[in-house]
mmCIF file as gemmi writes it, N, C-alpha and C atoms, coordinates in Angstrom:
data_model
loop_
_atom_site.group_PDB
_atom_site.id
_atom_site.type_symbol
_atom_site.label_atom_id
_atom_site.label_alt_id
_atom_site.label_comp_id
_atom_site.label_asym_id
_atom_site.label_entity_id
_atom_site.label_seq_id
_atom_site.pdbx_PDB_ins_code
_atom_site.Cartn_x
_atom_site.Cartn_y
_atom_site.Cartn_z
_atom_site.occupancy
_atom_site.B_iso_or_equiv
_atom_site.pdbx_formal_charge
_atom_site.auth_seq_id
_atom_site.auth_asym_id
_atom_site.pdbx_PDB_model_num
ATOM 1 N N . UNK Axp A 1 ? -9.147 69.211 6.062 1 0 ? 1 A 1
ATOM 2 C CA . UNK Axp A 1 ? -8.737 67.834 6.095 1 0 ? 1 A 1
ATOM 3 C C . UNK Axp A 1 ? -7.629 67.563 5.072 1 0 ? 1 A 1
ATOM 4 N N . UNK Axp A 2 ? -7.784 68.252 4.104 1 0 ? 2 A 1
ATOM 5 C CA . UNK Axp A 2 ? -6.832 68.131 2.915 1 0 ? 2 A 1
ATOM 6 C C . UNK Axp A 2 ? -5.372 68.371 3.137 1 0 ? 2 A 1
ATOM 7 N N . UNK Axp A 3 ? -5.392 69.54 3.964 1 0 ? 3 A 1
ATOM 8 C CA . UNK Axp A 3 ? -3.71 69.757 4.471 1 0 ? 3 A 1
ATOM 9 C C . UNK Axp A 3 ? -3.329 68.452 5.6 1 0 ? 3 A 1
ATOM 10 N N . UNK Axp A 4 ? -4.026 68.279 6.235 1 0 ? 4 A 1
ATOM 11 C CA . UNK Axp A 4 ? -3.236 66.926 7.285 1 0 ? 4 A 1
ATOM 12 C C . UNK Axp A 4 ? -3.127 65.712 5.65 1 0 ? 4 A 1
ATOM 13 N N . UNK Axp A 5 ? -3.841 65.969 5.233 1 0 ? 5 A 1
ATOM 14 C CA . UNK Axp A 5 ? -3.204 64.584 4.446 1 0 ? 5 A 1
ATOM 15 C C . UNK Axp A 5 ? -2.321 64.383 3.575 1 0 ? 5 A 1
ATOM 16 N N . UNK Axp A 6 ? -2.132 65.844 3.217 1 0 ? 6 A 1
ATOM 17 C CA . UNK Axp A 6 ? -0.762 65.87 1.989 1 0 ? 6 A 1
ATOM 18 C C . UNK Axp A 6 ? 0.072 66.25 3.236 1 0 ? 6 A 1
ATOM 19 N N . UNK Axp A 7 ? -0.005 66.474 4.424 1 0 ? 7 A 1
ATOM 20 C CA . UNK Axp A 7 ? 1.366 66.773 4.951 1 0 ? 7 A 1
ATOM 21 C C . UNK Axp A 7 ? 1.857 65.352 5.278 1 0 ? 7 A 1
ATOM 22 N N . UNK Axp A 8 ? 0.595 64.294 6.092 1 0 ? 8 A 1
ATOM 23 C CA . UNK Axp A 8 ? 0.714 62.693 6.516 1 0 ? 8 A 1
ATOM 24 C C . UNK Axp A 8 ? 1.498 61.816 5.275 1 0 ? 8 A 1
ATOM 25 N N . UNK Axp A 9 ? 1.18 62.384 3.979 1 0 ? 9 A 1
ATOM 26 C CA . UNK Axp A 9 ? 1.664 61.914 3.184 1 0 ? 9 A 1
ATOM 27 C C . UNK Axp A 9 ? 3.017 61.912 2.657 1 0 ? 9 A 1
ATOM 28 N N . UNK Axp A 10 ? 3.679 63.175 2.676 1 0 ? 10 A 1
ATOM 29 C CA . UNK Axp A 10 ? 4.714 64.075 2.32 1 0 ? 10 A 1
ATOM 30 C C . UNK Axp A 10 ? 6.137 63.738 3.702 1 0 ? 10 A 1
ATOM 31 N N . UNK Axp A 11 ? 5.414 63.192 4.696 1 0 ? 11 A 1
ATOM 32 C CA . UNK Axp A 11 ? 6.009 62.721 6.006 1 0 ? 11 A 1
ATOM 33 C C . UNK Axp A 11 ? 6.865 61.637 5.598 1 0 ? 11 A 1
ATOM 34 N N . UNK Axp A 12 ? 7.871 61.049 6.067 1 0 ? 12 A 1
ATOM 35 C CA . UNK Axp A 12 ? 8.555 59.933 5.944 1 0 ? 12 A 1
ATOM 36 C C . UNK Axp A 12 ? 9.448 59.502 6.77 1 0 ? 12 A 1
ATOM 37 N N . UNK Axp A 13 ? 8.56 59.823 7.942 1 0 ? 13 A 1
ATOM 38 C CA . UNK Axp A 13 ? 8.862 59.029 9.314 1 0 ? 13 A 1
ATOM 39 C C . UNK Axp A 13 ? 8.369 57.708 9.522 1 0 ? 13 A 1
ATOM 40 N N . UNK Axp A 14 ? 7.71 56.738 8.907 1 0 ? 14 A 1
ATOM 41 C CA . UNK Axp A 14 ? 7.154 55.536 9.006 1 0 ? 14 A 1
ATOM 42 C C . UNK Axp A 14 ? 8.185 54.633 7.919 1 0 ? 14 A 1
ATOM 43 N N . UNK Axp A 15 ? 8.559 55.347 6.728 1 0 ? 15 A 1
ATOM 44 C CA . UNK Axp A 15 ? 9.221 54.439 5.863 1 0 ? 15 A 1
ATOM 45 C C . UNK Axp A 15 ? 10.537 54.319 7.076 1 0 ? 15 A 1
ATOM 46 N N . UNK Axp A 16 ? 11.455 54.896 7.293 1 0 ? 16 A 1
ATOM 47 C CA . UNK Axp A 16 ? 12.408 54.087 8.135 1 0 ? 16 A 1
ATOM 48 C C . UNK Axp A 16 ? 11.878 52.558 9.125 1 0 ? 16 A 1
ATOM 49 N N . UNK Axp A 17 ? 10.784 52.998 9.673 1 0 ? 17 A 1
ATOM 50 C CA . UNK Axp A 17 ? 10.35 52.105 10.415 1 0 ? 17 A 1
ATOM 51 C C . UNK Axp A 17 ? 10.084 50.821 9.321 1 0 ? 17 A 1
ATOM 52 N N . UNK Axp A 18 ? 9.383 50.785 8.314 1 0 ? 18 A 1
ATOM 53 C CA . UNK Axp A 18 ? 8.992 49.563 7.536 1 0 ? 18 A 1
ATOM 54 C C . UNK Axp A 18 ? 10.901 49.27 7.387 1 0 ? 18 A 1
ATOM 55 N N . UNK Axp A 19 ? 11.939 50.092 6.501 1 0 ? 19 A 1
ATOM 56 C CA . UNK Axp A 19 ? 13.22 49.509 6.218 1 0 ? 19 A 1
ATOM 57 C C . UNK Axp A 19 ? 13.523 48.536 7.546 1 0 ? 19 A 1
ATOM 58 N N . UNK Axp A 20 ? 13.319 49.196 8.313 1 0 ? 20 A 1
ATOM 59 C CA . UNK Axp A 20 ? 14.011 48.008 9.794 1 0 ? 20 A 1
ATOM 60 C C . UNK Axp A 20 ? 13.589 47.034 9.679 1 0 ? 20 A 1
ATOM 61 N N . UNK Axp A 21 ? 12.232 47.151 9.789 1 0 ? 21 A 1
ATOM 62 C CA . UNK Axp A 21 ? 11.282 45.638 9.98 1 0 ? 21 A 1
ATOM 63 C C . UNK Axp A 21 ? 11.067 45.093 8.633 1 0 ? 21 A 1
ATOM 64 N N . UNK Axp A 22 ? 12.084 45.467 7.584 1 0 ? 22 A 1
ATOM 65 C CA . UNK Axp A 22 ? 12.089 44.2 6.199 1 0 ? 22 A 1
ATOM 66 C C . UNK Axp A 22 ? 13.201 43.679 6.478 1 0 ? 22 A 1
ATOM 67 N N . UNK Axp A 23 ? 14.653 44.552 6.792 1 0 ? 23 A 1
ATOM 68 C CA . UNK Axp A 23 ? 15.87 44.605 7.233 1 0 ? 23 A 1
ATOM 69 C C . UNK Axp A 23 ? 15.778 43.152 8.395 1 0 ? 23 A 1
ATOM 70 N N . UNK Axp A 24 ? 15.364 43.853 9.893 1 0 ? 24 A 1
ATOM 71 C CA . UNK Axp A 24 ? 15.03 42.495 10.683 1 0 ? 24 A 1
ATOM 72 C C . UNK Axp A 24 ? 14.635 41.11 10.299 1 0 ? 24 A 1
ATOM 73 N N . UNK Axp A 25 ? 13.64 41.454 9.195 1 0 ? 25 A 1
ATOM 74 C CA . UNK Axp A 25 ? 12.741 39.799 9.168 1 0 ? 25 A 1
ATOM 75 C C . UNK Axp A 25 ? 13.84 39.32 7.956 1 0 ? 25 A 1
ATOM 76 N N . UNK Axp A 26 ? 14.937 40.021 7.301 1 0 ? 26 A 1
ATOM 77 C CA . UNK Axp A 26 ? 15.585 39.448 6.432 1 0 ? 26 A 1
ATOM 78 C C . UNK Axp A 26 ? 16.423 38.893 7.36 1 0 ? 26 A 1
ATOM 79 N N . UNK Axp A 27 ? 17.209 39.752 8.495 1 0 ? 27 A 1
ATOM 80 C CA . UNK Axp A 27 ? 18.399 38.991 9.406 1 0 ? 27 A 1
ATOM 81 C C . UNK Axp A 27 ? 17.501 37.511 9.614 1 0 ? 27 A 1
ATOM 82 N N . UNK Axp A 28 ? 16.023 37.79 10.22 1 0 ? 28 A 1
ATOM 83 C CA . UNK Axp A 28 ? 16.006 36.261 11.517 1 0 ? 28 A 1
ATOM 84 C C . UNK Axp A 28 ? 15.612 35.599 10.017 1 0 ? 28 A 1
ATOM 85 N N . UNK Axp A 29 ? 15.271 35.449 9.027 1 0 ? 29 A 1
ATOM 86 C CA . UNK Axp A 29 ? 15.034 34.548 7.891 1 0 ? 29 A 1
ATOM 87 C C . UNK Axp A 29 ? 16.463 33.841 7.071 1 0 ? 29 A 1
ATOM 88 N N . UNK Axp A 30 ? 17.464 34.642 7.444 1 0 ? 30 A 1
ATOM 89 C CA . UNK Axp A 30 ? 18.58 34.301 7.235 1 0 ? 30 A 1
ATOM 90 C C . UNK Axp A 30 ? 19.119 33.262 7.96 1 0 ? 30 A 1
ATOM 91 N N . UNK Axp A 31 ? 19.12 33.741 9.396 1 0 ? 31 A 1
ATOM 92 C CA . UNK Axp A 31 ? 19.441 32.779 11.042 1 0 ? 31 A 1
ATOM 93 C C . UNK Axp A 31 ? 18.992 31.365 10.576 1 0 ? 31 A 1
ATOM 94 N N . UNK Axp A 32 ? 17.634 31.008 10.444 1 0 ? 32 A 1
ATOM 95 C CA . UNK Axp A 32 ? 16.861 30.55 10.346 1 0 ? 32 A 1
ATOM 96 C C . UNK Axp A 32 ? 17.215 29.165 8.948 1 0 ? 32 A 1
ATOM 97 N N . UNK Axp A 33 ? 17.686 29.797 8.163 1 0 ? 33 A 1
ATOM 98 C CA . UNK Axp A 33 ? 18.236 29.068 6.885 1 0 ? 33 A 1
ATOM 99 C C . UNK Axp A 33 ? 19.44 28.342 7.708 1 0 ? 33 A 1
ATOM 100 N N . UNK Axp A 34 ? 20.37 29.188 8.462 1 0 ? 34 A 1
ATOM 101 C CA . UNK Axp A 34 ? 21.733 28.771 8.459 1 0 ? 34 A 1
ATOM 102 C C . UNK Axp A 34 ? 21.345 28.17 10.004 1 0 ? 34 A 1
ATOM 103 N N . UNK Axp A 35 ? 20.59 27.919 10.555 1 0 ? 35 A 1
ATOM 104 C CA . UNK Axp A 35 ? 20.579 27.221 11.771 1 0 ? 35 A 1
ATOM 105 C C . UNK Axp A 35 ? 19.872 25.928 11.332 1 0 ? 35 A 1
ATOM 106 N N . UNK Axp A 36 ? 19.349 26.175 10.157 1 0 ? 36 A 1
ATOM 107 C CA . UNK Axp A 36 ? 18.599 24.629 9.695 1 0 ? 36 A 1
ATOM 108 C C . UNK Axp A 36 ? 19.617 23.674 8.899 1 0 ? 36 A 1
ATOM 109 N N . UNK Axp A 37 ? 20.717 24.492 8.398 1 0 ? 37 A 1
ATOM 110 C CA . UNK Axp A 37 ? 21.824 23.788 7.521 1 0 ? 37 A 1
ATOM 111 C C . UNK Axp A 37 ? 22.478 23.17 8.274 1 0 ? 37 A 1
ATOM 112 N N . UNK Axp A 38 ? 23.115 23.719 9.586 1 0 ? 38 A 1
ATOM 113 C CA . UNK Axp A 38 ? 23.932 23.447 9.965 1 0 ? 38 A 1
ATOM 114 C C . UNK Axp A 38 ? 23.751 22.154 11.25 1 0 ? 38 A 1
ATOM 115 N N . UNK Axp A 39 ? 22.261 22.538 11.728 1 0 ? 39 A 1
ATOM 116 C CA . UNK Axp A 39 ? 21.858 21.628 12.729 1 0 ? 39 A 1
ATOM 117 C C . UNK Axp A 39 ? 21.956 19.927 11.756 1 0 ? 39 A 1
ATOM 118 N N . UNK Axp A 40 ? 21.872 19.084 10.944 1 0 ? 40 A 1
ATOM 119 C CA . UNK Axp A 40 ? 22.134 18.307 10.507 1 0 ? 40 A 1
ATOM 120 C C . UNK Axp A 40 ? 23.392 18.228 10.507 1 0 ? 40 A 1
ATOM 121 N N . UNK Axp A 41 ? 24.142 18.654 10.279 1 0 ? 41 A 1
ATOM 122 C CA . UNK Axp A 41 ? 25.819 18.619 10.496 1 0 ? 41 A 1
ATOM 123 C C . UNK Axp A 41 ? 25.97 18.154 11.415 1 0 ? 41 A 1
ATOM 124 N N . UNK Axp A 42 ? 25.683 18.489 13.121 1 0 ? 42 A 1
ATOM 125 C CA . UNK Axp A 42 ? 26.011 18.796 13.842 1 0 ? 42 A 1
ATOM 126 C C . UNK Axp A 42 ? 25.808 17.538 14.459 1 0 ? 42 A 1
ATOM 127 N N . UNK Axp A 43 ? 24.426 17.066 13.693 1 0 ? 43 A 1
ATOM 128 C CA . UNK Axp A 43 ? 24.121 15.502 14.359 1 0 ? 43 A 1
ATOM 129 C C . UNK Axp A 43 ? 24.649 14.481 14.067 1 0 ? 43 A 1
ATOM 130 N N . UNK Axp A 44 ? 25.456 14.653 12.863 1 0 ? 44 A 1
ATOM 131 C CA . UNK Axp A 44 ? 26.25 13.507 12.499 1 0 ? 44 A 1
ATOM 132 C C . UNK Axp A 44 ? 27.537 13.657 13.177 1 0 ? 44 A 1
ATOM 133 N N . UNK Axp A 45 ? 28.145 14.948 13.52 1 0 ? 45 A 1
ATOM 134 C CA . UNK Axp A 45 ? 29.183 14.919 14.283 1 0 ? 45 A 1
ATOM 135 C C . UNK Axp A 45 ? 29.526 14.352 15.75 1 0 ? 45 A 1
ATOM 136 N N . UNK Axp A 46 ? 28.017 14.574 16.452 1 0 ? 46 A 1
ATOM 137 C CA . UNK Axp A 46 ? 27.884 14.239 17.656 1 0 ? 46 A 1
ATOM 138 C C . UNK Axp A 46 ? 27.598 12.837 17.269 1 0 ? 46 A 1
ATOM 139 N N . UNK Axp A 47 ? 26.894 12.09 16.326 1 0 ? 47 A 1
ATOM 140 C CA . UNK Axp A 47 ? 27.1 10.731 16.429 1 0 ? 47 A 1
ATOM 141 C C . UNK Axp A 47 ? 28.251 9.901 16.498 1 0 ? 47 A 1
ATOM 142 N N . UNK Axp A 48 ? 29.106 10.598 15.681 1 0 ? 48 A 1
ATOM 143 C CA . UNK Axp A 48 ? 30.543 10.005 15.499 1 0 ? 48 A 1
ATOM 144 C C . UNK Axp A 48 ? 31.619 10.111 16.607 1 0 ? 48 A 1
ATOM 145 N N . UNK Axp A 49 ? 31.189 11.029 17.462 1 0 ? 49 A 1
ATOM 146 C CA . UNK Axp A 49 ? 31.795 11.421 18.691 1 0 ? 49 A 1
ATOM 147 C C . UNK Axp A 49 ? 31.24 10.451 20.014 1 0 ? 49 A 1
ATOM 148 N N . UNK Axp A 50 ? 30.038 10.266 19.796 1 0 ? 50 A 1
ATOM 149 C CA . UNK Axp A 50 ? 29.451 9.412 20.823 1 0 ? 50 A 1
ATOM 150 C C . UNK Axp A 50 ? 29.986 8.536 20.518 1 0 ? 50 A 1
ATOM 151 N N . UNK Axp A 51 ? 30.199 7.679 19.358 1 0 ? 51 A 1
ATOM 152 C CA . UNK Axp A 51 ? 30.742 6.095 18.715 1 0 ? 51 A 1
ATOM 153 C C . UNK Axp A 51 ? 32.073 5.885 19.271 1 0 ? 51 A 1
ATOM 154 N N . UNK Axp A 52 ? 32.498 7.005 18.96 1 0 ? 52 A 1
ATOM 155 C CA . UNK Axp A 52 ? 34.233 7.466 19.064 1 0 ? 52 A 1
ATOM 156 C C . UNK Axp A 52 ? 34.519 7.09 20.66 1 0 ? 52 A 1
ATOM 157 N N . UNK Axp A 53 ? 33.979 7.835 21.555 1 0 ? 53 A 1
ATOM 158 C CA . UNK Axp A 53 ? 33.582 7.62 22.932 1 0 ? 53 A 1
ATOM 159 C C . UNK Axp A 53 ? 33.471 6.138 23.629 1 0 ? 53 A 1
ATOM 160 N N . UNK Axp A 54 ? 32.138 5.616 22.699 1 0 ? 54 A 1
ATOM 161 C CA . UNK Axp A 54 ? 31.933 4.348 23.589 1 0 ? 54 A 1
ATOM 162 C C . UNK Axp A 54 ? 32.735 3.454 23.148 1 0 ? 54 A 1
ATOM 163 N N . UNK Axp A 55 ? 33.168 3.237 22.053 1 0 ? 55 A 1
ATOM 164 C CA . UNK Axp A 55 ? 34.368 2.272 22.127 1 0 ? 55 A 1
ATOM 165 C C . UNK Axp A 55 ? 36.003 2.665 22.543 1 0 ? 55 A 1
ATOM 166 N N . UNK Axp A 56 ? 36.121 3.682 23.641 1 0 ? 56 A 1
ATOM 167 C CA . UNK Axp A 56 ? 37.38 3.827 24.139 1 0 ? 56 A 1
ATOM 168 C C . UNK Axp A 56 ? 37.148 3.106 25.608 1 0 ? 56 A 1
ATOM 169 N N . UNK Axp A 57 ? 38.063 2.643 25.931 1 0 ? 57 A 1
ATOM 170 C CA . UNK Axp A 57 ? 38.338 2.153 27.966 1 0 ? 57 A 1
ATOM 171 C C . UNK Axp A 57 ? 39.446 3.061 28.178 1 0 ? 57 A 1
ATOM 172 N N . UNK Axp A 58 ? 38.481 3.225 29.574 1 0 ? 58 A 1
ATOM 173 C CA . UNK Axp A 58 ? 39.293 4.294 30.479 1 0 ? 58 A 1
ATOM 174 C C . UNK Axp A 58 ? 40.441 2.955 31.558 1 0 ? 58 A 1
ATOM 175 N N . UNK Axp A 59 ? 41.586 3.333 31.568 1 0 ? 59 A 1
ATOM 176 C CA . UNK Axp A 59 ? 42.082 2.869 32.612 1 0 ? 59 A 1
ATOM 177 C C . UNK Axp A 59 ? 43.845 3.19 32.119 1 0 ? 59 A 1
């Protein structure tokens, strides 16, 4: 039993796998920041655009 476990151990085919999946959850935690910043922006822009809008006449 002793040799499967210093070899399971000595292995370092799983650490790549954890780097990705800290790597990944750092990208979508990032997304996540910058989709929350920016979505407030976005609503004041579209308000000012709607305003902008309804007080023009078409003709």
């Amino acid at each position: 039993m002793f040799p499967y476990a210093h070899k399971f151990l000595k292995s370092e085919d799983g650490a790549v796998t954890v780097d990705w999946v800290v790597l990944t959850a750092a990208v979508v935690g990032l997304a996540a920041v910058v989709i929350l910043t920016i979505h407030g922006s976005t609503g004041n822009v579209g308000d000012g655009i709607k305003t902008w809008l309804a007080n023009r006449t078409v003709g």
